[in-house]
C-alpha positions as CSV (number, residue, x, y, z in Angstrom):
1,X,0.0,0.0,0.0
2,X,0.8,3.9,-0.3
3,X,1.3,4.2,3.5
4,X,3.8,1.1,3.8
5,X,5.8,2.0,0.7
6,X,5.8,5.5,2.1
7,X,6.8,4.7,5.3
8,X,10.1,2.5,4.2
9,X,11.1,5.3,2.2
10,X,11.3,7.5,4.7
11,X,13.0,4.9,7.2
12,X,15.5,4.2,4.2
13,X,15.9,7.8,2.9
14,X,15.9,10.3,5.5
15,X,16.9,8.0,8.2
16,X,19.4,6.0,6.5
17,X,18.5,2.8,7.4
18,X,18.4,-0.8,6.3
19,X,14.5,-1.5,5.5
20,X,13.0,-4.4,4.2
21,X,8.7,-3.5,2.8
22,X,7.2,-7.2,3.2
23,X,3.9,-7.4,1.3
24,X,1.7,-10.0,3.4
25,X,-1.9,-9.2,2.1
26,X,-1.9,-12.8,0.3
27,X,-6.0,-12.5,-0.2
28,X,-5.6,-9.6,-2.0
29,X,-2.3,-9.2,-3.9
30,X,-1.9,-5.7,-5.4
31,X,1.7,-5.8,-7.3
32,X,4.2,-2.6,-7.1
33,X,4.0,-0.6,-10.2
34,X,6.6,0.8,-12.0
35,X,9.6,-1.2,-10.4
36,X,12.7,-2.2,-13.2
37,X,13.2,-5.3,-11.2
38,X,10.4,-7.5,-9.0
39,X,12.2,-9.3,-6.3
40,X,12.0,-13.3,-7.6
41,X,11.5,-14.5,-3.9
42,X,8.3,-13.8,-1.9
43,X,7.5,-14.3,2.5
44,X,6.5,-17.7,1.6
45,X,9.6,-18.7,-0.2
46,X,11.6,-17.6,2.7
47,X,9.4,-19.2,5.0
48,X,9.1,-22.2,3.0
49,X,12.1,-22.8,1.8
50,X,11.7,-22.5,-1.9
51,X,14.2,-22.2,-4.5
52,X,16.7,-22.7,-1.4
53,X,20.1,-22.4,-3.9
54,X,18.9,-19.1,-5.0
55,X,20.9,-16.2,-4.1
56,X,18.0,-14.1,-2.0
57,X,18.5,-10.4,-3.4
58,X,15.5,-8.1,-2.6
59,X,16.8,-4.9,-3.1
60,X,15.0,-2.6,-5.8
61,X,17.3,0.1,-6.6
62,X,14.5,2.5,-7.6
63,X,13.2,2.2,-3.8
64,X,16.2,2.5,-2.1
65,X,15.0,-0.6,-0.1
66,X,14.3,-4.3,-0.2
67,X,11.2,-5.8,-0.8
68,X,9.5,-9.3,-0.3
69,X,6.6,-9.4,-2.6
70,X,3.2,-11.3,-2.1
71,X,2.1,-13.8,-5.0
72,X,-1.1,-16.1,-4.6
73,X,0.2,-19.4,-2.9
74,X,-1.9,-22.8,-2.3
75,X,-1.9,-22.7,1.4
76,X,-4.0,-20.5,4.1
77,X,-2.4,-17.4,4.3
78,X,-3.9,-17.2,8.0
79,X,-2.0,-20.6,8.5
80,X,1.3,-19.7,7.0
81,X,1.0,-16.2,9.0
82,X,0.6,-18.0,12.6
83,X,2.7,-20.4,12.0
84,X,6.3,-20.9,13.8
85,X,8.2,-21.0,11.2
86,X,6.9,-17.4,10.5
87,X,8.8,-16.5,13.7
88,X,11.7,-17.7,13.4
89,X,12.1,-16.0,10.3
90,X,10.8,-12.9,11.9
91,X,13.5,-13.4,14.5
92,X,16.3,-14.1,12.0
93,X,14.9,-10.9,9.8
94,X,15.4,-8.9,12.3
95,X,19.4,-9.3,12.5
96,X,19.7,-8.3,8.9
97,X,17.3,-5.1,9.5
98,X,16.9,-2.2,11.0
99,X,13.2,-2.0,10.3
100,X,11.1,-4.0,9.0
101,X,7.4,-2.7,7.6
102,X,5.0,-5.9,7.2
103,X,1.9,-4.4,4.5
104,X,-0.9,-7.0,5.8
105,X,-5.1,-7.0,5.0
106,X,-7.6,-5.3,7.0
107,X,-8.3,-6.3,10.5
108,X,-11.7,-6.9,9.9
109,X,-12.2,-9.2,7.5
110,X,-9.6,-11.9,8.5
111,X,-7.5,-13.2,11.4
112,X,-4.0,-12.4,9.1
113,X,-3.4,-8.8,10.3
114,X,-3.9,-9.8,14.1
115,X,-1.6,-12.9,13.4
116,X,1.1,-10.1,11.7
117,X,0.5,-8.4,14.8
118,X,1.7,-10.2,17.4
119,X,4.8,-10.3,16.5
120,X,5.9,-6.4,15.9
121,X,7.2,-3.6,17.6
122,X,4.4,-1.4,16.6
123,X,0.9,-1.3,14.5
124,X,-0.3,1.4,12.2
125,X,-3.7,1.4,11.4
126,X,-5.0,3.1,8.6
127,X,-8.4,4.7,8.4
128,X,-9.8,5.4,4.8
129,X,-11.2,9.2,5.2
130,X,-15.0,9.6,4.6
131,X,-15.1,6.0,4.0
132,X,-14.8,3.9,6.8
133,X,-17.8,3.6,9.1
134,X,-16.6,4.9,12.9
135,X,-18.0,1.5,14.7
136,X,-15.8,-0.4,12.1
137,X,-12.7,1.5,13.2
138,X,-13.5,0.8,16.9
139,X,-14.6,-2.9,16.5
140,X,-11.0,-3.0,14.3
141,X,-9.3,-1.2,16.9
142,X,-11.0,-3.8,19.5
143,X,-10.2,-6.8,17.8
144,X,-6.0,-5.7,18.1
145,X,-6.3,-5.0,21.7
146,X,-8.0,-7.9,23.1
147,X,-5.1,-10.0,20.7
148,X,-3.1,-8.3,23.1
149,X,-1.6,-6.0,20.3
150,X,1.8,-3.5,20.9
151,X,1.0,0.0,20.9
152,X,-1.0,1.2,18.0
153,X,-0.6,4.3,16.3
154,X,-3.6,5.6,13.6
155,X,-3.0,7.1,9.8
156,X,-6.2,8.8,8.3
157,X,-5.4,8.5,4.6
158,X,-7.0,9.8,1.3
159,X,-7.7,13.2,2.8
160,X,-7.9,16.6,0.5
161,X,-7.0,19.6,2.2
162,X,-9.7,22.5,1.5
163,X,-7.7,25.6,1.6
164,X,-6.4,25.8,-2.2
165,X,-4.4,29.1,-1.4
166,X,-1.4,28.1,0.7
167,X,1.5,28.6,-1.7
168,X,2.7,24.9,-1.5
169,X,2.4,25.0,2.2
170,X,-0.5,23.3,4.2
171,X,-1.7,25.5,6.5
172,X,-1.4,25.2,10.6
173,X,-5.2,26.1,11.4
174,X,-6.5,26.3,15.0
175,X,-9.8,26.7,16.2
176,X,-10.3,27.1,19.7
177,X,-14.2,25.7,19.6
């Protein structure tokens, strides 16, 4: 997603560090556009053990940082996602990098994002502006703590800002009612 790919760029970029995007949405598998170069090994390789002689580069130079893509695969993502070996190649992931951004699926809708969850230093959940129905952000928000989820920090995306004339600034506006 925007956010996620947004987010490791900014890790990578401004804070010069090693990132690695992991797309984990397996239900619904949106591919990276306009990348010279699609990494040829996926979550479930890794996890897996697929194409084990391969050499494992992820890097995409036009990013600036490495990226495990999602492609459909003939298991349950929520059993692959839960699954130890999914933490022990969380564990060993996190000695090779600094940070680590794991793109899941909505909260809602499947047990994969609470799954993803449990095993990261912190959650970002992202809120679809004049879209999503308030009770669905609280029952979402629900769902992650009762699963005993690490803090959680909110994004409200796709919003326009209404004051046209700001000369390429957006405006600081405070209202005290």
């Amino acid at each position: 997603s925007f956010i996620a790919r947004e987010m490791a760029w900014a890790f990578s970029a401004l804070e010069n560090r090693r990132v690695l995007l992991i797309a984990a949405d397996y239900r619904r598998i949106v591919p990276m556009e306009g990348l010279s170069k699609t990494p040829k090994h996926t979550l479930a390789d890794l996890m897996l053990g697929t194409n084990p002689d391969d050499e494992i580069d992820l890097m995409v130079p036009e990013l600036g940082f490495e990226y495990l893509p999602a492609r459909p695969i003939d298991l349950d993502p929520s059993d692959l996602l839960s699954s130890p070996r999914f933490d022990q190649l969380m564990e060993n992931l996190r000695e090779e990098f600094d940070v680590i951004i794991i793109d899941g699926p909505p909260v809602l809708p499947v047990p994969d994002s609470v799954n993803l969850a449990r095993c990261v230093d912190m959650t970002v959940f992202a809120v679809r502006h004049d879209h999503t129905l308030v009770s669905k952000v609280i029952e979402g928000l629900t769902r992650l703590r009762m699963a005993g989820v690490k803090p959680i920090s909110a994004v409200l995306s796709r919003t326009r800002h209404k004051d046209e004339d700001h000369d390429g600034y957006l405006a600081y506006i405070s209202n005290p009612d």
